[in-house]
PDB file of N, CA, C and O in Angstrom:
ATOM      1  N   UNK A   1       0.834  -1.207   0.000  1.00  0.00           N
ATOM      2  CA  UNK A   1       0.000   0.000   0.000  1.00  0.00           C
ATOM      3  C   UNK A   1       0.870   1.259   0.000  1.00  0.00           C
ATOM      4  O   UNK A   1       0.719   2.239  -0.730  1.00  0.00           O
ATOM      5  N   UNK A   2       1.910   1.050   1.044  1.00  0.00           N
ATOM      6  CA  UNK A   2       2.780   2.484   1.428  1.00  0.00           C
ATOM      7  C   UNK A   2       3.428   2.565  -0.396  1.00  0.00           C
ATOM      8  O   UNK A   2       3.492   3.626  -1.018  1.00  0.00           O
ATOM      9  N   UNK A   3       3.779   1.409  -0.883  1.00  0.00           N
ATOM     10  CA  UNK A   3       4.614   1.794  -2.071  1.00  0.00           C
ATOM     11  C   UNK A   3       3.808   2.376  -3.364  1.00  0.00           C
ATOM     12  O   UNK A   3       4.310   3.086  -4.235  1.00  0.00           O
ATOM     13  N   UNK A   4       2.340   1.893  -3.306  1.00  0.00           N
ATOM     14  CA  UNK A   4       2.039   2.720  -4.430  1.00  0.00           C
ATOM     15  C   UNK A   4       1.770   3.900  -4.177  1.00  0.00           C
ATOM     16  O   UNK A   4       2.078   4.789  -4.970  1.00  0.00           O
ATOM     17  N   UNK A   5       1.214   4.121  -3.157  1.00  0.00           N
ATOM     18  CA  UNK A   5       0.684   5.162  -2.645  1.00  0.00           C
ATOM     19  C   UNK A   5       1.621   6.844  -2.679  1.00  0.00           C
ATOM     20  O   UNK A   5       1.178   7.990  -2.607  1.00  0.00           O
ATOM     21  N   UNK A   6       3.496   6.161  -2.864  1.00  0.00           N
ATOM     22  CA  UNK A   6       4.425   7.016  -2.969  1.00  0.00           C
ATOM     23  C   UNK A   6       4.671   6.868  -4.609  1.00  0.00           C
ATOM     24  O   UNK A   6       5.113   7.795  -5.287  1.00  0.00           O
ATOM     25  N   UNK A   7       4.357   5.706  -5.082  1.00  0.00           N
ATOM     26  CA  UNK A   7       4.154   6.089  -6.598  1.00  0.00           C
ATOM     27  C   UNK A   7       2.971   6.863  -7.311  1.00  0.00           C
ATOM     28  O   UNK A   7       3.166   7.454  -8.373  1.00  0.00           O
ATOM     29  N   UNK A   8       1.806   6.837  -6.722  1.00  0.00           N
ATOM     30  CA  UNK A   8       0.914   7.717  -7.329  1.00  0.00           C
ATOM     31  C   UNK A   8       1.115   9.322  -6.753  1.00  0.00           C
ATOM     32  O   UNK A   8       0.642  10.272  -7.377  1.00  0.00           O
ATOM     33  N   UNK A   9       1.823   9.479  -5.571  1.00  0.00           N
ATOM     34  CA  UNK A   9       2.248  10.790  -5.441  1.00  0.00           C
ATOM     35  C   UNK A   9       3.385  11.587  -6.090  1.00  0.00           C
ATOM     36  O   UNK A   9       3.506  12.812  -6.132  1.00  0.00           O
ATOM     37  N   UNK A  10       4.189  10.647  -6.585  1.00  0.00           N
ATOM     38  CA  UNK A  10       5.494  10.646  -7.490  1.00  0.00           C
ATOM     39  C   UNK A  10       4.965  11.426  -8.942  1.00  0.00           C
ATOM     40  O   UNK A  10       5.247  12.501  -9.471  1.00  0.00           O
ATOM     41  N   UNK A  11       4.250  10.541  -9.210  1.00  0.00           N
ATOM     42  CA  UNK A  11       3.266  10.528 -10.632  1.00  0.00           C
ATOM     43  C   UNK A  11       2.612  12.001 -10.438  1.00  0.00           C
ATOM     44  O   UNK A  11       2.702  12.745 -11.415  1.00  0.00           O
ATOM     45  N   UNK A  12       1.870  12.571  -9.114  1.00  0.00           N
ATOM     46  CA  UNK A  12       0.863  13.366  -8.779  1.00  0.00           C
ATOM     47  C   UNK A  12       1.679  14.918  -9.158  1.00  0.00           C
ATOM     48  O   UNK A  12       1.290  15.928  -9.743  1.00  0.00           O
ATOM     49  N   UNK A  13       2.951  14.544  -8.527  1.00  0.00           N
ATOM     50  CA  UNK A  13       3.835  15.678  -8.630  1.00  0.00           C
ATOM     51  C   UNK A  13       4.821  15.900  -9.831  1.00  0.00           C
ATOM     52  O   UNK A  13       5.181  17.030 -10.162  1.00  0.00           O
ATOM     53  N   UNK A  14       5.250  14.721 -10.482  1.00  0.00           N
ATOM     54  CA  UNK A  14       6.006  15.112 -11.882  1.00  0.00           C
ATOM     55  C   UNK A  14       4.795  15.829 -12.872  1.00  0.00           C
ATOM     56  O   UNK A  14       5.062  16.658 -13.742  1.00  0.00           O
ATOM     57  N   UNK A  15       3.834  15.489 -12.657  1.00  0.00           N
ATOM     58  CA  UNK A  15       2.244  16.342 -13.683  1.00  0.00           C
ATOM     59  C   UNK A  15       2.380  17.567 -12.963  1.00  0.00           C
ATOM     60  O   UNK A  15       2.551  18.604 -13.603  1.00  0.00           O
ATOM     61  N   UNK A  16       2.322  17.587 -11.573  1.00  0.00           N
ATOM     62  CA  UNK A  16       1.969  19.258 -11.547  1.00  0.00           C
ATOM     63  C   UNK A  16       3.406  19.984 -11.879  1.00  0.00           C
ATOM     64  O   UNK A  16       3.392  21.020 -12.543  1.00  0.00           O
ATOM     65  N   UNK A  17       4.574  19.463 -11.439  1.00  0.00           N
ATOM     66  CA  UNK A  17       5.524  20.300 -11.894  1.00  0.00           C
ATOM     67  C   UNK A  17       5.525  20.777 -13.434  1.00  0.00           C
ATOM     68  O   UNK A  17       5.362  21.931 -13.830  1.00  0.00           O
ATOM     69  N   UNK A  18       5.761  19.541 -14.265  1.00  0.00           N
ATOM     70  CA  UNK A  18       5.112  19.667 -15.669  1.00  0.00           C
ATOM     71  C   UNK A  18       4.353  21.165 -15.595  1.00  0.00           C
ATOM     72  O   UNK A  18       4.829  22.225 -16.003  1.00  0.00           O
ATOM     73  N   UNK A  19       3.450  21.026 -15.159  1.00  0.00           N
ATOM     74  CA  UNK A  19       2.507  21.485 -15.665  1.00  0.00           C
ATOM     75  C   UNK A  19       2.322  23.178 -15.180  1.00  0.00           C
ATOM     76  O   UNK A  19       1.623  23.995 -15.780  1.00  0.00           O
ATOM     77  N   UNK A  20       3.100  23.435 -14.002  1.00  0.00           N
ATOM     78  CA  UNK A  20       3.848  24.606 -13.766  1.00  0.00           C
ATOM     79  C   UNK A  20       5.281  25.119 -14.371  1.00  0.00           C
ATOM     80  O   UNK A  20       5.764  26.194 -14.015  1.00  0.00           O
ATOM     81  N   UNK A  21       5.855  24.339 -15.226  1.00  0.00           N
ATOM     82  CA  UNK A  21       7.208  24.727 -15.750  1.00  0.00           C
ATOM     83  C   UNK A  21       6.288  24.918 -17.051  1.00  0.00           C
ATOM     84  O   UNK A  21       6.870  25.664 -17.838  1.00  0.00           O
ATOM     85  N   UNK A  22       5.310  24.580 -17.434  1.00  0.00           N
ATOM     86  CA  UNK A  22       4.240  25.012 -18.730  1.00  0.00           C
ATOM     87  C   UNK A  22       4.295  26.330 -18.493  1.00  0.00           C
ATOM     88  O   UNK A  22       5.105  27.165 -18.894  1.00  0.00           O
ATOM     89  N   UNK A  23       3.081  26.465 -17.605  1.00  0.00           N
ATOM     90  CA  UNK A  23       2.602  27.897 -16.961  1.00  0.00           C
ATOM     91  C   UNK A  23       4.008  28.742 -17.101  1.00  0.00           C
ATOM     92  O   UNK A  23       4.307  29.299 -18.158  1.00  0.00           O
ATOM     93  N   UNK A  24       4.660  28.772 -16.181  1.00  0.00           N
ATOM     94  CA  UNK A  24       6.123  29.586 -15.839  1.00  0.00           C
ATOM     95  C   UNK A  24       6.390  30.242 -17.398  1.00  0.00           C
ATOM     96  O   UNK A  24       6.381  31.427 -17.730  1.00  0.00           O
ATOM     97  N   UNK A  25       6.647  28.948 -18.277  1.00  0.00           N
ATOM     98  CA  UNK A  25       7.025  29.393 -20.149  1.00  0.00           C
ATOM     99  C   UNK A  25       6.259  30.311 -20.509  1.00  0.00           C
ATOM    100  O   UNK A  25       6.508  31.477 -20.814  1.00  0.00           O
ATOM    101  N   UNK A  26       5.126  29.639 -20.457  1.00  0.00           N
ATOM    102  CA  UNK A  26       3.906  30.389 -21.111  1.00  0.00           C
ATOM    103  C   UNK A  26       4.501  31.987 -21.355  1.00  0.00           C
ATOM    104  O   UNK A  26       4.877  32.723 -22.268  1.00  0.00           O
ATOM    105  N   UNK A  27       4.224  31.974 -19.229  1.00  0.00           N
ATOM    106  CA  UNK A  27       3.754  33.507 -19.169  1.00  0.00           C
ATOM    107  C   UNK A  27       5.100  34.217 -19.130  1.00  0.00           C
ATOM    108  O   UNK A  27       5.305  35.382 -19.473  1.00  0.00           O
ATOM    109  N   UNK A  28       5.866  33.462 -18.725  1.00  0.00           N
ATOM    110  CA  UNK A  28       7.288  34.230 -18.290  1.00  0.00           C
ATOM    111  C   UNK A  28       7.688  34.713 -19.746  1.00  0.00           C
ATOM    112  O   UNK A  28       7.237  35.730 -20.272  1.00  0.00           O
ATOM    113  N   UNK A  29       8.414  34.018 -20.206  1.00  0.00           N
ATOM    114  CA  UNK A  29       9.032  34.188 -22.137  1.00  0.00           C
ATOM    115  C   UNK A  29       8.100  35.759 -22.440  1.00  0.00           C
ATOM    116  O   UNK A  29       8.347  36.929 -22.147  1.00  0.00           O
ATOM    117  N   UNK A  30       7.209  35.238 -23.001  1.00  0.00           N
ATOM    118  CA  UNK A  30       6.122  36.612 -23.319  1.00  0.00           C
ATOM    119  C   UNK A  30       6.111  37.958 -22.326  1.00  0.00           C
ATOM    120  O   UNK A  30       5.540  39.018 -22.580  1.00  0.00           O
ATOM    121  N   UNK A  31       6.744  37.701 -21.354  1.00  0.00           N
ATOM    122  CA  UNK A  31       6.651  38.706 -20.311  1.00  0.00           C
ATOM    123  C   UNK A  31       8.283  39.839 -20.435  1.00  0.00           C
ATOM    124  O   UNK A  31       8.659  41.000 -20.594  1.00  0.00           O
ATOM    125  N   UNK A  32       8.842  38.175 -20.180  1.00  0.00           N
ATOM    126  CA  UNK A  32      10.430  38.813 -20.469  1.00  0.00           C
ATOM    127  C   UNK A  32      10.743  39.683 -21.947  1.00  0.00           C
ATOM    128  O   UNK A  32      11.479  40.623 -22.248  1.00  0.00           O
ATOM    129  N   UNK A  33       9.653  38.726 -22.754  1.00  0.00           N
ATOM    130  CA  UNK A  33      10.008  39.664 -24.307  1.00  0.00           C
ATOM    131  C   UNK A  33       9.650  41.116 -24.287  1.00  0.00           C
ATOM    132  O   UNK A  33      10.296  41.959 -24.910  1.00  0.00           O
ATOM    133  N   UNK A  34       8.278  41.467 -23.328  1.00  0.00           N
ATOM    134  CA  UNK A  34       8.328  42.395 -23.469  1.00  0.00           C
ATOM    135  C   UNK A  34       8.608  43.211 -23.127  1.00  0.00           C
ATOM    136  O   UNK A  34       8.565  44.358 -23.570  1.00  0.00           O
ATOM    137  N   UNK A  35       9.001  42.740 -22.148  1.00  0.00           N
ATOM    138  CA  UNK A  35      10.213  43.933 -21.059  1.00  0.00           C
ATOM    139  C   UNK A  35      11.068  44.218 -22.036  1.00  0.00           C
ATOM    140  O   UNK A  35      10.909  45.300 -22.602  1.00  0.00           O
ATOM    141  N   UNK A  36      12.096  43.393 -22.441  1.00  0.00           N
ATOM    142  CA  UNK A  36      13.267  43.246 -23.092  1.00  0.00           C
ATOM    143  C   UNK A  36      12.746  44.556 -24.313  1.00  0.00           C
ATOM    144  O   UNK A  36      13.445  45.568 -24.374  1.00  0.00           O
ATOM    145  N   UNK A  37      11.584  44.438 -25.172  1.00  0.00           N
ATOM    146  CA  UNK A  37      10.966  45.657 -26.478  1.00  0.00           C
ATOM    147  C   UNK A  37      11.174  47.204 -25.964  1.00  0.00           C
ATOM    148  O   UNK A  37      11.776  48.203 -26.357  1.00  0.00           O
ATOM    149  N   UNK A  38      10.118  46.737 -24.582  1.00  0.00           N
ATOM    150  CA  UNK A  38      10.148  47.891 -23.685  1.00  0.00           C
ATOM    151  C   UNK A  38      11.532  48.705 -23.528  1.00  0.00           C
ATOM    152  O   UNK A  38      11.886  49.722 -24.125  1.00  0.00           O
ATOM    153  N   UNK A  39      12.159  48.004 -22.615  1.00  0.00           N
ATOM    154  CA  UNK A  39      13.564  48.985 -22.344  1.00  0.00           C
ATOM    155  C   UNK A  39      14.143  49.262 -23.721  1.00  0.00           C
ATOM    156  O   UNK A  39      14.196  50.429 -24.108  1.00  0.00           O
ATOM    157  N   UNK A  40      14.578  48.273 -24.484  1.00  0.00           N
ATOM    158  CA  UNK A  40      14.806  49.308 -26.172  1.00  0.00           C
ATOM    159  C   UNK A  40      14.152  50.329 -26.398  1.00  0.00           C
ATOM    160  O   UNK A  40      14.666  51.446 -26.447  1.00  0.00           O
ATOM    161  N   UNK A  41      12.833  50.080 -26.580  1.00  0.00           N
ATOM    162  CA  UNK A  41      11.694  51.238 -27.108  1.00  0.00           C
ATOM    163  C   UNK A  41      12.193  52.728 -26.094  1.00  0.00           C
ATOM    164  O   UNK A  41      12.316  53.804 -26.679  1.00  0.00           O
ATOM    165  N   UNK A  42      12.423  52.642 -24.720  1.00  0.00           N
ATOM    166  CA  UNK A  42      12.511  53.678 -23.874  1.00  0.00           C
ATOM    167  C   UNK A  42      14.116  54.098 -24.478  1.00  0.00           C
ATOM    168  O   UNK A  42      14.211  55.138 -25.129  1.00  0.00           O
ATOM    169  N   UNK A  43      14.997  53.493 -24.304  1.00  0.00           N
ATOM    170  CA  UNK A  43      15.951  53.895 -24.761  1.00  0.00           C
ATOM    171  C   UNK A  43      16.188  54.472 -25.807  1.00  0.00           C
ATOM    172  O   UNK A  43      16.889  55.484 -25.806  1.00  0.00           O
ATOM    173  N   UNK A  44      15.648  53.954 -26.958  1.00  0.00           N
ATOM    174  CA  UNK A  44      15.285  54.758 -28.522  1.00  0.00           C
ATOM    175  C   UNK A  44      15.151  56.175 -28.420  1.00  0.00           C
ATOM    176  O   UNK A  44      15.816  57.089 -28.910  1.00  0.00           O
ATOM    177  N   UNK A  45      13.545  56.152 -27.233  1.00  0.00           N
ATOM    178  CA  UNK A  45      12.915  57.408 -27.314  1.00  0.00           C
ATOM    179  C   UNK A  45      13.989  58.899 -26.493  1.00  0.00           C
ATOM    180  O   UNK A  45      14.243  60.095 -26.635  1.00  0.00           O
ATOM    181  N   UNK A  46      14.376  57.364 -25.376  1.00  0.00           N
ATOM    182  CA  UNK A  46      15.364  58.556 -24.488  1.00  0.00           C
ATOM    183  C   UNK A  46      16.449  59.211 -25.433  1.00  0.00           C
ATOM    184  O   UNK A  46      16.728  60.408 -25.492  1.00  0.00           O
ATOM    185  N   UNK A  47      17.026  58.134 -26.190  1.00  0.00           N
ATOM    186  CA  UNK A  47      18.322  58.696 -27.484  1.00  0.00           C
ATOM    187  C   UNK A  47      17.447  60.012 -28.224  1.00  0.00           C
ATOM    188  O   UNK A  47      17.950  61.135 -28.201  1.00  0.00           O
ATOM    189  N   UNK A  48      16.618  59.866 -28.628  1.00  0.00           N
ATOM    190  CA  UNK A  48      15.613  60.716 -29.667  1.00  0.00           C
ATOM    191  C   UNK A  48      15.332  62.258 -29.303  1.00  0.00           C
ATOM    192  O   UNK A  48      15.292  63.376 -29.816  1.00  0.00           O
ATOM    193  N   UNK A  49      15.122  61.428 -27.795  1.00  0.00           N
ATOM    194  CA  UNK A  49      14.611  63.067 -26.764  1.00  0.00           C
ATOM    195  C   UNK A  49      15.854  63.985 -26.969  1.00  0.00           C
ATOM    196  O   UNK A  49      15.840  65.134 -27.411  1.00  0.00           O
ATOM    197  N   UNK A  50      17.082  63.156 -26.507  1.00  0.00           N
ATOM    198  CA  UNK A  50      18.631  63.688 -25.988  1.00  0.00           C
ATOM    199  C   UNK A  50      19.039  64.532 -27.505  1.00  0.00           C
ATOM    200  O   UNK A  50      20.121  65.107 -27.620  1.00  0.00           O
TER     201      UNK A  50
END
């Protein structure tokens, strides 16, 4: 009993990690990109202003 019981929690948790290193990509990447546009774009404008 004790042994599956640490295999279906094994199982329970490689899915949710999965499935939060999903999430994390998703939103992070798209987030970081646009930071990353952002500070160019400000810098552009700051060069432009100067």
């Amino acid at each position: 009993m004790v042994e599956t019981i640490l295999e279906t929690w094994t199982i329970v948790l490689v899915i949710l990690a999965a499935v939060l290193i999903m999430t994390i990509l998703t939103f992070l990447l798209p987030a970081v990109v646009l930071l990353l546009r952002m500070r160019s774009l400000s810098q552009i404008s700051l060069d432009g202003t100067v």
